[in-house]
C-alpha positions as MATLAB code, in Angstrom:
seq = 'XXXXXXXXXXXXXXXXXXXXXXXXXXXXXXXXXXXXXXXXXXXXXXXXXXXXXXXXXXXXXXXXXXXXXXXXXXXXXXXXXXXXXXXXXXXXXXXXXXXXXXXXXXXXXXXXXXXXXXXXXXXXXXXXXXXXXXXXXXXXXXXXXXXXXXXXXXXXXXXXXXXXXXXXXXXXXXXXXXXXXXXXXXXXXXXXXXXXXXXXXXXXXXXXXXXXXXXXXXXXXXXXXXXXXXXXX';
ca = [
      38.256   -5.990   68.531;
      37.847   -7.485   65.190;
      37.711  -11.413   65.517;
      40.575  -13.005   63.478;
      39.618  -16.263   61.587;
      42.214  -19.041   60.799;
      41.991  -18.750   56.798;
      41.726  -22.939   56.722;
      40.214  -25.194   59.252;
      41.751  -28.376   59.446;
      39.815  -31.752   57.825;
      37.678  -29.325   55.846;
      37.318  -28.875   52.186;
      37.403  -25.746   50.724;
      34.103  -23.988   50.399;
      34.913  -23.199   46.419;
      32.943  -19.837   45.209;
      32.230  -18.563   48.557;
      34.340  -15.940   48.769;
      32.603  -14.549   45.473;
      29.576  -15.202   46.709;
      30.166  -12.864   50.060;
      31.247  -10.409   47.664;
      28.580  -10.352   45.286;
      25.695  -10.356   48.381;
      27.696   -7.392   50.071;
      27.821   -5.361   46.673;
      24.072   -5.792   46.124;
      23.385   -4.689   49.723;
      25.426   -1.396   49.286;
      28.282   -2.707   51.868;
      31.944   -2.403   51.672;
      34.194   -4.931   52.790;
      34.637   -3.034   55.958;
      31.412   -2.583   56.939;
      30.884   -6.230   56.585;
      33.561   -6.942   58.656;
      33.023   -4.843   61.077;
      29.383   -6.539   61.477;
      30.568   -9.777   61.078;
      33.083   -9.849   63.941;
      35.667  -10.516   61.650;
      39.360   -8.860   60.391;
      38.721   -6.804   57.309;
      42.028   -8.207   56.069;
      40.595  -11.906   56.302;
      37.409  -10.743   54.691;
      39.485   -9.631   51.792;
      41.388  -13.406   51.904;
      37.954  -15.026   51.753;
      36.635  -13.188   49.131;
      39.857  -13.227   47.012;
      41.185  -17.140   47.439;
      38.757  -20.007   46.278;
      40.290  -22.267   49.061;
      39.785  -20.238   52.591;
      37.325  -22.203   54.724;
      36.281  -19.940   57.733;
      34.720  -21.558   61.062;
      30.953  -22.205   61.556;
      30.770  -19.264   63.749;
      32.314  -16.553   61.186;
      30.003  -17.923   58.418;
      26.695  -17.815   60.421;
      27.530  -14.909   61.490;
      28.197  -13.523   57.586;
      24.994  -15.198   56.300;
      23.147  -12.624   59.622;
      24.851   -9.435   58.353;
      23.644  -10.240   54.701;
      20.565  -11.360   55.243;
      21.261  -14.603   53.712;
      21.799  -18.113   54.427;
      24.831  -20.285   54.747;
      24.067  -22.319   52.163;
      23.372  -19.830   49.755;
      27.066  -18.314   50.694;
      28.603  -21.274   49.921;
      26.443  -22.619   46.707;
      24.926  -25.389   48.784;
      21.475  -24.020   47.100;
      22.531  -23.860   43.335;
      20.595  -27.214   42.144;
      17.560  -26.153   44.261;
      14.448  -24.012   43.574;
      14.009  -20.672   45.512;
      11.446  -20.159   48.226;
      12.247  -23.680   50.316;
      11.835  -21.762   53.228;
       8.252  -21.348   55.669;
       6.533  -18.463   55.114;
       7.809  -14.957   56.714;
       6.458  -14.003   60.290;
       2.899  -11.833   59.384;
       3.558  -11.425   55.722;
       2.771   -8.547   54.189;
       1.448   -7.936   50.324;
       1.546   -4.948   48.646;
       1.545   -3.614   44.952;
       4.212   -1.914   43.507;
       4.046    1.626   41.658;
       5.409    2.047   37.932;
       8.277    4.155   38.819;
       9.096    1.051   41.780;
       9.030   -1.589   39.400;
      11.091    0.218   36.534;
      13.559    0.419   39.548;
      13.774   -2.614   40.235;
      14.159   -3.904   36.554;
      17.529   -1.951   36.849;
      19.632   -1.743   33.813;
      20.484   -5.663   33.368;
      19.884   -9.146   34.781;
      18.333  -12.328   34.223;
      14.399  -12.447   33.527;
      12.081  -14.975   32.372;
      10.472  -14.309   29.109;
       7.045  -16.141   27.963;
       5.656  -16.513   24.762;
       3.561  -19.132   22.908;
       4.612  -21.028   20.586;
       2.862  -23.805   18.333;
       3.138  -26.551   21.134;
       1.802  -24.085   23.911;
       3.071  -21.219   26.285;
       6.823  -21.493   26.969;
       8.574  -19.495   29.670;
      12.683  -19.404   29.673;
      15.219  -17.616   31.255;
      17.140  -14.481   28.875;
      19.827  -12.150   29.646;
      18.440   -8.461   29.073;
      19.056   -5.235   29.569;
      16.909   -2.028   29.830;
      17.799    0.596   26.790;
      15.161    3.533   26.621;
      12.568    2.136   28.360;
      12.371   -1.294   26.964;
      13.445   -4.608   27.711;
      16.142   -6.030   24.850;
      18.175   -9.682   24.626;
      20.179  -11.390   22.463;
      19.160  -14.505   21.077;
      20.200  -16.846   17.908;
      17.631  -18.004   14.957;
      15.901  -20.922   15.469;
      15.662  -20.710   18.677;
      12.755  -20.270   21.475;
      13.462  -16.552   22.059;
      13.674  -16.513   18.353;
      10.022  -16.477   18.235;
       9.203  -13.620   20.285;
       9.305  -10.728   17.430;
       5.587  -10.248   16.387;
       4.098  -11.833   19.185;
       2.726  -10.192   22.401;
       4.674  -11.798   25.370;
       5.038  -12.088   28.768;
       8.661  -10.893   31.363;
       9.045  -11.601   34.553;
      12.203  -10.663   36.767;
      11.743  -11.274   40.264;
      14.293  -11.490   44.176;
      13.440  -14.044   46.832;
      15.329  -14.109   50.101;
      14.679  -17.456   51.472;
      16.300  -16.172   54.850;
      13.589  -13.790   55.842;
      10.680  -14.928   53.481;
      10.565  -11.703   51.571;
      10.705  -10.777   47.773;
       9.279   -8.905   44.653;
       8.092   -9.949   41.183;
       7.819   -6.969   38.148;
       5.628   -8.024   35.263;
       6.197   -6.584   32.070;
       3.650   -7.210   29.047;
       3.702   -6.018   25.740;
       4.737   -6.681   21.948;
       8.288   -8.049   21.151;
      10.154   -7.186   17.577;
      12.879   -7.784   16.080;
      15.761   -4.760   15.804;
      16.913   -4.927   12.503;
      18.574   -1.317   11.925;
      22.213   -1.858   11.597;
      22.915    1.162   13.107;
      20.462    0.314   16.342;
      22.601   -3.196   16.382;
      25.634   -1.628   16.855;
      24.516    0.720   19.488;
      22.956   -1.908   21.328;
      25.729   -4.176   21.016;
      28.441   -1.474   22.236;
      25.728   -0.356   25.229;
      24.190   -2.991   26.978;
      26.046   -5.153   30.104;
      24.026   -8.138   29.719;
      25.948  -10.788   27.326;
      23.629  -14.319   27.166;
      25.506  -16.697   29.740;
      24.709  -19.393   26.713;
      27.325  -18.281   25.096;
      27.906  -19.020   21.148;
      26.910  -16.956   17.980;
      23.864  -14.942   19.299;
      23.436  -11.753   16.764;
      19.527  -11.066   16.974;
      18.648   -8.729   19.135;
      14.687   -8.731   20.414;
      13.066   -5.445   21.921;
       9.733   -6.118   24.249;
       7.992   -2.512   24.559;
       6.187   -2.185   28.221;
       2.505   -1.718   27.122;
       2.323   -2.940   30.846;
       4.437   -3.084   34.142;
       2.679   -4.191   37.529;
       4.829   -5.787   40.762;
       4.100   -7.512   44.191;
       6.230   -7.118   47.174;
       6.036   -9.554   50.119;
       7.925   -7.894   53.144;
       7.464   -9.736   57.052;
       6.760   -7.698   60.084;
       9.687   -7.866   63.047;
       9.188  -11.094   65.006;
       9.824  -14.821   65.019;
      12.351  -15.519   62.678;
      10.706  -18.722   61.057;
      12.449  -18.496   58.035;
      15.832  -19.374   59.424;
      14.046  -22.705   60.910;
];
């Protein structure tokens, strides 16, 4: 039987965006609520209370026992690593390298996220995170004049996107090189603006659009053979 979890523990705060957080790592594992209950040990009713009420605070055991069925940490569940760089954690057991094909790393781009673009500039390389999206083939962001993205059109650059998992010490990075422009069609605006998911998280007035064409796309995986779990030490 499903173990029920007192929705507050007593003389604890409340754990804030957790709840989203569990969602969010469940979605992008392909796992519905139940499932992660049923893992977990816990009542697929309370799951739903955690994920939909800021303030539920489950026990120690219930949330180690979450961060194990998403292969995940505790303190990523409940945002203890926001202000801290990824990859804190040893290395995986017997780590593994291996390139990635084309077709993999066009995968893994997906349709939207958060990459990091690079491109010089006339104090040296610069390298910043954008919102894109992938529209036929190519990489495209909003951005605002005068800004660093700004300068991108007519310049080769440089995109990275990449996924650590600091709780096994795995991940991948995709590369993307090639020229960026600037989409000035009015008709290509408004497609792009009525297509894409990825709106900048910068908010404000941000009406130029940027396309980077793939003249080049190479990844790196990192996977860890079964064994001692050192990156949960």
């Amino acid at each position: 039987m499903a173990e029920q979890v007192r929705p507050h523990t007593a003389g604890r705060p409340p754990l804030g965006d957790l709840g989203r957080r569990v969602a969010a790592r469940r979605r992008e594992l392909g796992l519905t609520r139940e499932q992660t209950a049923e893992r977990s040990g816990i009542a697929a009713g309370y799951l739903r209370y955690l994920e939909e009420h800021p303030g539920a605070a489950p026990g120690t055991g219930a949330l180690l026992r979450l961060a194990d069925v998403l292969h995940t940490t505790t303190s990523h569940l409940t945002g203890g690593d926001l202000d801290t760089p990824p990859g804190p954690a040893r290395a995986g057991y017997r780590p593994e390298f291996t390139e990635l094909s084309p077709p993999e790393c066009r995968a893994l781009l997906g349709s939207h996220g958060v990459g990091r673009l690079g491109v010089d500039t006339a104090s040296g390389p610069v390298i910043l995170p954008v919102n894109y999206s992938v529209a036929d083939g190519t990489i495209v962001f909003r951005t605002a004049d005068d800004t660093t993205p700004s300068m991108a059109p007519g310049r080769q650059v440089a995109f990275e996107v990449d996924r650590i998992d600091d709780a096994f010490g795995e991940g991948w990075s995709v590369l993307v090189r090639g020229p960026a422009s600037r989409v000035s069609e009015a008709e290509e605006v408004r497609r792009l603006s009525a297509s894409v998911h990825s709106a900048p998280w910068a908010g404000g007035d941000r009406d130029l659009w940027v396309r980077i064409e793939p003249r080049s796309v190479t990844g790196r995986r990192i996977t860890v053979r079964s064994g001692p779990d050192r990156a949960r030490e």
